[in-house]
ZAVEX-846976 format. One record per residue: x, y, z of N, C-alpha, C in turn. Coordinates in nm, 3 decimals, decimal comma. Example, Ala and Ser with C-alpha at 12.3 -4.5 7.8 and 13.67 -1.06 7.14 Angstrom:
- 1,319/-0,569/0,780/1,230/-0,450/0,780/1,320/-0,330/0,780
- 1,285/-0,225/0,708/1,367/-0,106/0,714/1,290/0,003/0,787
This chain:
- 0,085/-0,118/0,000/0,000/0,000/0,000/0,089/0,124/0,000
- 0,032/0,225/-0,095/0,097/0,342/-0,124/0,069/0,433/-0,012
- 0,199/0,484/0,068/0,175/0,574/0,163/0,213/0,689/0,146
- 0,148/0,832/0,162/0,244/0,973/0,193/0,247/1,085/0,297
- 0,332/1,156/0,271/0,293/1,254/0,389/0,227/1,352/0,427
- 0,201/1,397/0,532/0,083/1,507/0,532/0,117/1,576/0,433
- 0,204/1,633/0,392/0,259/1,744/0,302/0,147/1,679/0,165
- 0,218/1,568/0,145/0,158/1,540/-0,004/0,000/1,521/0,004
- -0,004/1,455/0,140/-0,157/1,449/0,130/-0,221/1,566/0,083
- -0,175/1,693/0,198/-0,279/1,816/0,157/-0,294/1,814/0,016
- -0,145/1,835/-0,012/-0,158/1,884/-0,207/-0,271/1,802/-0,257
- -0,266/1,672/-0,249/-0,357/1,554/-0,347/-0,487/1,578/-0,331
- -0,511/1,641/-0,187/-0,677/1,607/-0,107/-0,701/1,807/-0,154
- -0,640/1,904/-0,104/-0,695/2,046/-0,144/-0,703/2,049/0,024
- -0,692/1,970/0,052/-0,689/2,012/0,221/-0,554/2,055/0,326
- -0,557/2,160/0,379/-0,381/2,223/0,417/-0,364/2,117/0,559
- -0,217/2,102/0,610/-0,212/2,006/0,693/-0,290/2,025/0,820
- -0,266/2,191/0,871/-0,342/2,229/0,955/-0,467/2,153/0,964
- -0,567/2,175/0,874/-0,698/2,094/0,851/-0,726/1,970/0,851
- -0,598/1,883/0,797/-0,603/1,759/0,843/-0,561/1,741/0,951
- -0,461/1,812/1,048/-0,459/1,740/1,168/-0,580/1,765/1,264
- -0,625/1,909/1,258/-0,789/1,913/1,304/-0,888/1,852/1,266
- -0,915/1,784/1,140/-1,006/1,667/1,108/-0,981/1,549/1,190
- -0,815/1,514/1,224/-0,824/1,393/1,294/-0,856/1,388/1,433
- -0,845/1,546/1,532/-0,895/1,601/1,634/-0,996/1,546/1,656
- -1,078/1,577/1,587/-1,218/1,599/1,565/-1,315/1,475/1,575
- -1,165/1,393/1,517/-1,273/1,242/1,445/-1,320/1,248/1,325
- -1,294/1,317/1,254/-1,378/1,316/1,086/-1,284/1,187/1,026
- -1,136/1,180/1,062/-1,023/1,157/0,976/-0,986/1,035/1,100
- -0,958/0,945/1,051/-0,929/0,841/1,217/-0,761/0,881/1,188
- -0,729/0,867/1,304/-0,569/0,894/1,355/-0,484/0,812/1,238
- -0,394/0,897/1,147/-0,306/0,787/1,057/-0,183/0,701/1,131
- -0,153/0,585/0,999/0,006/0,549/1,056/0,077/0,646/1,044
- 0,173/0,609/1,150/0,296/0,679/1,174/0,420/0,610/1,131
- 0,497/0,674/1,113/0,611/0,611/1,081/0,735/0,579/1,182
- 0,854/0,500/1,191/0,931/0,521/1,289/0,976/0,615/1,383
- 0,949/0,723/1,297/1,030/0,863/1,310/0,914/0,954/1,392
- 0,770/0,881/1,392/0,620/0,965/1,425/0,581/1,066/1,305
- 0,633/1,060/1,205/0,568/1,142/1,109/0,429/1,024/1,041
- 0,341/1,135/1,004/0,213/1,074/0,968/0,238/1,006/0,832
- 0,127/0,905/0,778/0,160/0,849/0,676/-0,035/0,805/0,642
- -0,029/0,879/0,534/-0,173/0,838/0,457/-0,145/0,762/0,309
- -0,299/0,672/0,346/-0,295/0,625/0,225/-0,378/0,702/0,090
- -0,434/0,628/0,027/-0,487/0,691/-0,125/-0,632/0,692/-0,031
- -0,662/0,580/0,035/-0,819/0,592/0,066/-0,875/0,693/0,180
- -0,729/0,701/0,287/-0,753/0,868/0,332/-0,747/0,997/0,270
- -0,702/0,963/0,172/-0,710/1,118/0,045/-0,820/1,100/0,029
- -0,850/0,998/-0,044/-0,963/1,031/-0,096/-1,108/1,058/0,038
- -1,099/1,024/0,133/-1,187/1,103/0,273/-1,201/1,248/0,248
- -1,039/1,247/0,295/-0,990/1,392/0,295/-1,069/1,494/0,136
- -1,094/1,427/0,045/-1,145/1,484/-0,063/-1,281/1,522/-0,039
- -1,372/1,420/0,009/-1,483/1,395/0,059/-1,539/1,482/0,162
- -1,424/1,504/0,255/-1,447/1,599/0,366/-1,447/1,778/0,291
- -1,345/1,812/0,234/-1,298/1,878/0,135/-1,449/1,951/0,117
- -1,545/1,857/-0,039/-1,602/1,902/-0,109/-1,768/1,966/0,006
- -1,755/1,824/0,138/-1,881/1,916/0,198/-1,819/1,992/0,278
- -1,721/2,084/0,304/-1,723/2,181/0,353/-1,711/2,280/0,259
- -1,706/2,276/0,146/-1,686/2,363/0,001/-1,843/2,399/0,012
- -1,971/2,306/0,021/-2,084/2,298/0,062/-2,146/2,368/0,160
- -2,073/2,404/0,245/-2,086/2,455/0,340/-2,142/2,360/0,540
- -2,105/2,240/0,478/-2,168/2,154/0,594/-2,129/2,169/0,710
- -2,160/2,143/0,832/-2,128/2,229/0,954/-2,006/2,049/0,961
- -1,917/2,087/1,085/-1,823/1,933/1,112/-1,920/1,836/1,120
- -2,023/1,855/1,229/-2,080/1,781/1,278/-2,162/1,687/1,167
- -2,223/1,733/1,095/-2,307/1,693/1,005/-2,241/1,631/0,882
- -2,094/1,666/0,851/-1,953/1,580/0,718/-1,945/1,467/0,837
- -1,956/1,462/0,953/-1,928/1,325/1,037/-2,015/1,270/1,020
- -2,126/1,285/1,041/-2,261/1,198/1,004/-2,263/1,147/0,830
- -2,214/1,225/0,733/-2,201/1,215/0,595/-2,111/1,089/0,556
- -1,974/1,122/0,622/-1,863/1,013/0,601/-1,897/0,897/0,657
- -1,974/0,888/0,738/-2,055/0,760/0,856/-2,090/0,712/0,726
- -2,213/0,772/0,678/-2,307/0,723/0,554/-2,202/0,656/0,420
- -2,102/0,762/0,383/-2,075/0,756/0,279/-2,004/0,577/0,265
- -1,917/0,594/0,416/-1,847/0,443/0,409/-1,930/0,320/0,479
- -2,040/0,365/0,488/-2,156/0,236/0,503/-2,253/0,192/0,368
- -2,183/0,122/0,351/-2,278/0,035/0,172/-2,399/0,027/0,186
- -2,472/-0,023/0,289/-2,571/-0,027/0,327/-2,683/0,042/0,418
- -2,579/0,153/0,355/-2,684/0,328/0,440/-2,779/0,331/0,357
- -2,950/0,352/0,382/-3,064/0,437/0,284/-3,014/0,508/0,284
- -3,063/0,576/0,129/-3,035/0,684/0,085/-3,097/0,785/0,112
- -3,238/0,781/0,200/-3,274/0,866/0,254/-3,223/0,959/0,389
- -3,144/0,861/0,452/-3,084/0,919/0,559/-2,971/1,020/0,528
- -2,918/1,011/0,395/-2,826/1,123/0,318/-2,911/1,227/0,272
- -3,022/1,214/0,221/-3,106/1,284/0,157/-3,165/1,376/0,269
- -3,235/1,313/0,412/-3,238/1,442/0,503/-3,171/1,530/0,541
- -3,034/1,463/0,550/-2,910/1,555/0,624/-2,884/1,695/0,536
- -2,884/1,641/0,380/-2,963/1,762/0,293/-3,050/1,805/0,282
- -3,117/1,783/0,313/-3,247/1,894/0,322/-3,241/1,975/0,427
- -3,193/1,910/0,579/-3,207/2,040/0,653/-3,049/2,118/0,651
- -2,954/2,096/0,605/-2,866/2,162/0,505/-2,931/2,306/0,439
- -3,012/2,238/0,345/-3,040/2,342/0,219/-3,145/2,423/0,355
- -3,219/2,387/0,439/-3,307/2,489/0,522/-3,214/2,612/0,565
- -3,085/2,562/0,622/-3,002/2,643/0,672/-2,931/2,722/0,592
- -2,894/2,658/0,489/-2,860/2,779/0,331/-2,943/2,876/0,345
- -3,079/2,850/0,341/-3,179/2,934/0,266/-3,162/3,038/0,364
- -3,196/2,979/0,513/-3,216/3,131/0,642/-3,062/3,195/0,655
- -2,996/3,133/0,651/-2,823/3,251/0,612/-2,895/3,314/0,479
- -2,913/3,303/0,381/-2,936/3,332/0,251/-3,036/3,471/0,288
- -3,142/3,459/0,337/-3,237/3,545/0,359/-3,170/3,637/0,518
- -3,061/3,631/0,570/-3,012/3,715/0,672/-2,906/3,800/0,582
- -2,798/3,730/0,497/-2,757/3,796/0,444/-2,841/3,909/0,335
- -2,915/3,861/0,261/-3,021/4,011/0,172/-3,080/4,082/0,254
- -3,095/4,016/0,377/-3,143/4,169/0,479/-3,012/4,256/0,544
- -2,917/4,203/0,570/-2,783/4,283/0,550/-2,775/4,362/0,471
- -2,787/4,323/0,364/-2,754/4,434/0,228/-2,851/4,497/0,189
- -2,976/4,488/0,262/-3,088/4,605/0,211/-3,066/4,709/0,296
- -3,014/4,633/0,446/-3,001/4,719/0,519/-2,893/4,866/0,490
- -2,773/4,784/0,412/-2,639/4,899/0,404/-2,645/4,927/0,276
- -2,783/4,873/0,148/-2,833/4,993/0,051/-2,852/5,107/0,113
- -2,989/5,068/0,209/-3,037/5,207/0,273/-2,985/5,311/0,316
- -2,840/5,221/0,407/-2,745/5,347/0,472/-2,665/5,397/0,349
- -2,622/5,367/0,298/-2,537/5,405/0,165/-2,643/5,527/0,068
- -2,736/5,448/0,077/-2,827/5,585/-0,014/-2,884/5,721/0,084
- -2,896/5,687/0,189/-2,908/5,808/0,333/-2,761/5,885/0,352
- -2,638/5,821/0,316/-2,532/5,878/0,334/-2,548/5,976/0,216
- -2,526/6,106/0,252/-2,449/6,206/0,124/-2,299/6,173/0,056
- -2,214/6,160/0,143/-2,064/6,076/0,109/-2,051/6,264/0,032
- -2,013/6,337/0,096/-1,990/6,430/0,119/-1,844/6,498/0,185
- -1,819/6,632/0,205/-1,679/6,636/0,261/-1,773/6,639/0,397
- -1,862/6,700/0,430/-1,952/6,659/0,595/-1,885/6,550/0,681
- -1,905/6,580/0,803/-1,828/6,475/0,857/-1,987/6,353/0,893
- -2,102/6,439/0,869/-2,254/6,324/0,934/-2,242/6,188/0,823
- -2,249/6,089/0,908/-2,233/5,966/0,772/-2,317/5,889/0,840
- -2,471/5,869/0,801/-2,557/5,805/0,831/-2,533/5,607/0,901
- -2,416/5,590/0,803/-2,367/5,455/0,795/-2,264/5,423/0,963
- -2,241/5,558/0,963/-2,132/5,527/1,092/-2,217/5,501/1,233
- -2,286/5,633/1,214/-2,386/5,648/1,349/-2,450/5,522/1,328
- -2,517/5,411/1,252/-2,585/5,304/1,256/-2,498/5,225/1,378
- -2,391/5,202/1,286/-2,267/5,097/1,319/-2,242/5,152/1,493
- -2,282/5,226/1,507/-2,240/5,319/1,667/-2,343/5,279/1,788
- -2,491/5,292/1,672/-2,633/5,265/1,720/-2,648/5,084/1,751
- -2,583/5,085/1,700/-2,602/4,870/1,707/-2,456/4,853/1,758
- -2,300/4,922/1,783/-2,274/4,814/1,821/-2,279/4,712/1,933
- -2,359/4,740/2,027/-2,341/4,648/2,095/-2,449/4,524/2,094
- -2,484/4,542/2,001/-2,535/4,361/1,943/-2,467/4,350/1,796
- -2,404/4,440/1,735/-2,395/4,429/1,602/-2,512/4,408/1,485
- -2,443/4,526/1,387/-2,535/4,531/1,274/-2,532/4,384/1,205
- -2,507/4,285/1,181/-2,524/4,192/1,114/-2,655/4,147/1,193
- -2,685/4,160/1,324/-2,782/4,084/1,416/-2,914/4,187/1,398
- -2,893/4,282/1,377/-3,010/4,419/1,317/-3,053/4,398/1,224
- -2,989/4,379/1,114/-3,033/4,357/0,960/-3,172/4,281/0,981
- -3,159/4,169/0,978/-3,298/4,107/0,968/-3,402/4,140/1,020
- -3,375/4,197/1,166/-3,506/4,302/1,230/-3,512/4,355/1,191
- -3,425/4,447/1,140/-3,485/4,605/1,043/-3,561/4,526/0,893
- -3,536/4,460/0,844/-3,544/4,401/0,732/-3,689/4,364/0,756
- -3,726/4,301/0,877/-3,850/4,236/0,900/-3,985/4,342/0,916
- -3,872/4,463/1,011/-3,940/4,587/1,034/-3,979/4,730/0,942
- -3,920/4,677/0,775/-3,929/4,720/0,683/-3,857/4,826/0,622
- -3,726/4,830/0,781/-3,608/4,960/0,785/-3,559/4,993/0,629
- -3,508/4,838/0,595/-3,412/4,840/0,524/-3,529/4,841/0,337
- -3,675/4,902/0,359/-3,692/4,887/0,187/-3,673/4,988/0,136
């Protein structure tokens, strides 16, 4: 069996070593051989994990939920429905980031079009950022958004 090192792994997998040694933290990645010396040693079928892990976090999958995935993926005899939920409430959670972020940005249309951007020192956008920070404007957006601040 073909073995290499973290180094090469990252390159092969797109994953930096950092990330693989926190995948194996974690448990996503089971602990590799080592070699005499204690340097790590992967094979082709932990790359290819490591690829696996890779593409659902490219996805955006939380750890927890690529652990439940890789469970599935290396069980032959997983339904396919039990992959199929883990996406769906996936895509639920896309959608409500999805709909927090466009209330973000209706929100800092609004301030941007209320700003003059002027030599004035009044900048509608600052005083917001002044007015919220202590929950932060990212956590406003959607209330204002809901509250119709931001049409």
């Amino acid at each position: 069996m073909d073995m290499t090192s973290i180094g090469d792994a990252a390159k092969a997998s797109g994953v930096s070593a950092k990330m693989i040694r926190h995948y194996e933290e974690v448990g996503l990645l089971a602990a590799p051989r080592r070699t005499d010396a204690g340097y790590r040693q992967y094979s082709s079928s932990e790359i290819h994990t490591l690829r696996f892990i890779r593409h659902a976090r490219d996805l955006g999958f939380s750890i927890d939920a690529i652990g439940k995935l890789v469970a599935l993926w290396q069980d032959r005899k997983r339904p396919s429905r039990q992959v199929k939920a883990l996406a769906q409430v996936h895509i639920a959670v896309l959608e409500q980031k999805a709909q927090e972020i466009l209330a973000m940005k209706a929100t800092l249309e609004h301030l941007v079009h209320c700003c003059k951007g002027d030599d004035r020192p009044d900048c509608p956008i600052l005083e917001n950022l002044a007015d919220e920070g202590a929950q932060g404007v990212a956590a406003a957006a959607p209330r204002r958004a809901r509250r119709g601040f931001a049409q």
